[in-house]
C-alpha positions, 0 to 999 in steps of 0.5 A: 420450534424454537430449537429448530430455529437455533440449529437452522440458523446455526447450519446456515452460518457453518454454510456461509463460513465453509463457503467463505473459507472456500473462497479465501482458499481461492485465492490464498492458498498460502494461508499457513505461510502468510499468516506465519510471515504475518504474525511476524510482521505485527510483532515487529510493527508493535514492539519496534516500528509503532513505538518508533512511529509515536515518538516521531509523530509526538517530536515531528509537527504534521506540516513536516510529516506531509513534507517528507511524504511528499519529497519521497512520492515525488521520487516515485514520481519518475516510475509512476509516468512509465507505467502510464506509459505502458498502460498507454495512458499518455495524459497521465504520463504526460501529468506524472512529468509536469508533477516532477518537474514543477515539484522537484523546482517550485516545490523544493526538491518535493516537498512541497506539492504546487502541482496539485494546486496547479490541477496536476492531480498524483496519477499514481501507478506502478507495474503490479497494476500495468500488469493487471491492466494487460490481462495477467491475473493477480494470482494468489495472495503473499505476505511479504516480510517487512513489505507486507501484503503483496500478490504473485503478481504485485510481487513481481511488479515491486522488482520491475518497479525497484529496477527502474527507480533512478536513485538506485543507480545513482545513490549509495546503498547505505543512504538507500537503506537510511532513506527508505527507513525514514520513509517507513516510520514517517509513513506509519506515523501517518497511520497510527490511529486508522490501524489502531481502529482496525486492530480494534473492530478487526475479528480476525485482523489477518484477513482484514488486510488480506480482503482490503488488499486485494479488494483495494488492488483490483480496483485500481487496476480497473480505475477504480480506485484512488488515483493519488496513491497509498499514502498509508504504505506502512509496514503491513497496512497497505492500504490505510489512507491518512485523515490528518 
């Protein structure tokens, strides 16, 4: 009796395996490929960006580390009102403006954030989401080298995104580049305990990412999900949002 327990219960979890592989294959079919750009990723995350990321948050207090996010949310500020636009959300483009300008005055260029204590709350969105907000589907999943966890979709929307950012056009590619680094290791340091804790518990950490990705990005689309933005947008945990 109880053998035959032991091989019921043991088809039932080839079942649900097969059918959990089945539907990951749906929806990421670039497996091989993403796990391969994925593993590169948390190479460089672990020899080179985490490192980097601890000495910073050890030398940098936490005030100054929200200060600096801050200043580069606020540069995303501009982007985030036109897809409010386009998603025909007025209120929250018409929120996105009174953010930048209180922000980028009484805040000190963005690094401070009055607006939030005046009740204007980050009403976050960029083009992946407008796109899904009209109807175009996610499509598959992709890992993007550096970026990240990313879809067919969202992928596209980084490039209408990056297009439409002011300081492309106005800032030298040199300050750019120094720029967005500083952003990336402040970020990380933001998170270096929640993707600690995931690595932990994490049974296969690849699909964790992929999951909460994808879970993450369908919610917002349906606003359902936090409107104030991913503050944790390191280099291949996209989704982690900072406790401190």
């Amino acid at each position: 009796m109880m053998r035959t327990t032991y091989a019921m219960a043991l088809v039932l979890v080839l079942l649900v395996g097969l059918a959990s592989e089945a539907r990951a294959d749906e929806r990421d079919p670039w497996e091989g490929f993403n796990r391969a750009i994925f593993t590169f990723n948390d190479a460089l995350d672990r020899w080179i960006l985490e490192p980097v990321a601890t000495g910073y948050d050890t030398i940098t207090p936490d005030p100054l580390q929200r200060c600096i996010s801050n200043f580069f949310w606020n540069l995303r500020t501009p982007v985030s009102g036109v897809n409010n636009l386009l998603q025909a959300k007025p209120a929250g483009a018409a929120t996105e403006v009174g953010r930048f300008a209180v922000n980028t005055t009484l805040g000190l260029a963005g690094f401070l954030d009055p607006a939030d204590y005046l009740g204007l709350a980050r009403q976050h969105e960029d083009f992946g989401q407008t796109l899904g907000v009209w109807g175009v589907p996610q499509g598959p999943f992709l890992m993007i080298p550096l970026l990240g966890a990313s879809s067919v979709r969202d992928t596209g929307g980084l490039a209408v995104d990056a297009a439409m950012t002011p300081t492309l056009y106005f800032v030298d590619g040199i300050v750019t580049i120094g720029a967005r680094v500083v952003d990336s290791v402040n970020t990380r340091s933001l998170v270096l305990k929640e993707v600690e804790d995931a690595r932990g518990t994490a049974l296969d950490f690849y699909a964790f990412i992929r999951d909460a990705y994808l879970q993450h990005r369908e919610a917002e689309v349906a606003d359902h999900g936090d409107r104030s933005g991913d503050e944790g947008d390191s280099l291949y945990y996209p989704d982690a949002t900072p406790t401190r």
